[in-house]
C-alpha positions in Angstrom: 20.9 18.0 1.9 19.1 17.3 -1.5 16.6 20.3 -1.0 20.1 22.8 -0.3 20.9 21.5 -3.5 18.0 21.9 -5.5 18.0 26.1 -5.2 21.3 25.9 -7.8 19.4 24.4 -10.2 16.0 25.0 -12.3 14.4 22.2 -12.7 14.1 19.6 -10.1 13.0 16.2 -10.7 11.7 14.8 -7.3 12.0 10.8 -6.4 10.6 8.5 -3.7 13.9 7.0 -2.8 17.8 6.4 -2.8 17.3 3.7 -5.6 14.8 5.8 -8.0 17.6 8.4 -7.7 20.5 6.3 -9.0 18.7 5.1 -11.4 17.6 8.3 -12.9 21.0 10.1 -12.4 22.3 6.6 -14.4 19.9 6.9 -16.9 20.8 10.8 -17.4 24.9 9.9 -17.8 25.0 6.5 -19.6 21.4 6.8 -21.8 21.7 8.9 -24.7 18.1 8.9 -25.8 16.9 9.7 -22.1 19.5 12.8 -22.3 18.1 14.1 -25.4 14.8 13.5 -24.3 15.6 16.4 -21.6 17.3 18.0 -23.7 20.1 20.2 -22.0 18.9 21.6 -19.0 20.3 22.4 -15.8 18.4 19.9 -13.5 19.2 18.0 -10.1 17.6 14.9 -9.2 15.9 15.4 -5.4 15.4 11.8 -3.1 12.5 12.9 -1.6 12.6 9.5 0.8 9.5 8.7 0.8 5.8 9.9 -1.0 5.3 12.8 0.7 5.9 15.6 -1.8 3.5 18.5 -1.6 5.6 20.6 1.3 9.0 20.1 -0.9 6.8 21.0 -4.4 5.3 24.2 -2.6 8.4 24.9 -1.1 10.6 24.3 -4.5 8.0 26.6 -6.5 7.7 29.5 -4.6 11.6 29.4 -5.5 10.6 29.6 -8.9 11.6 25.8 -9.6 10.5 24.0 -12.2 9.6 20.6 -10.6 8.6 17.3 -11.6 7.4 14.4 -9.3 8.3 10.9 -10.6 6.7 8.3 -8.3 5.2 4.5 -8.9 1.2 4.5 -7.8 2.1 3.1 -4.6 0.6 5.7 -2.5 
């Protein structure tokens, strides 16, 4: 369902999981220096479940995406 999502949207910041996810969409309503940080664009947080990103990264730039993989070095 995230990856429908993503094609409305341009930038995408991919996550490993459900929890990285709310976090992140937390941080970008209740954080006002995070926000600003980003500035204002139009982006959509993708749970990527897991740390397998390459297909969704190749997939999400051939739609002309601008993506960013946010990950712990786990993998």
């Amino acid at each position: 369902m995230d990856l429908a999502s993503s094609i409305f949207y341009e930038y995408v910041i991919i996550v490993e999981g459900h929890s990285e996810k709310i976090f992140y969409e937390f941080l970008l309503n209740k954080n006002e220096s995070f926000k600003k940080k980003l500035g204002d664009k139009n982006l959509f947080i993708m749970c990527n479940s897991g740390i397998h990103f390459k297909e969704k990264v190749s997939l999400l730039k051939k739609l002309c995406k601008k993506v960013i993989v946010l990950t712990d070095n786990d993998f």
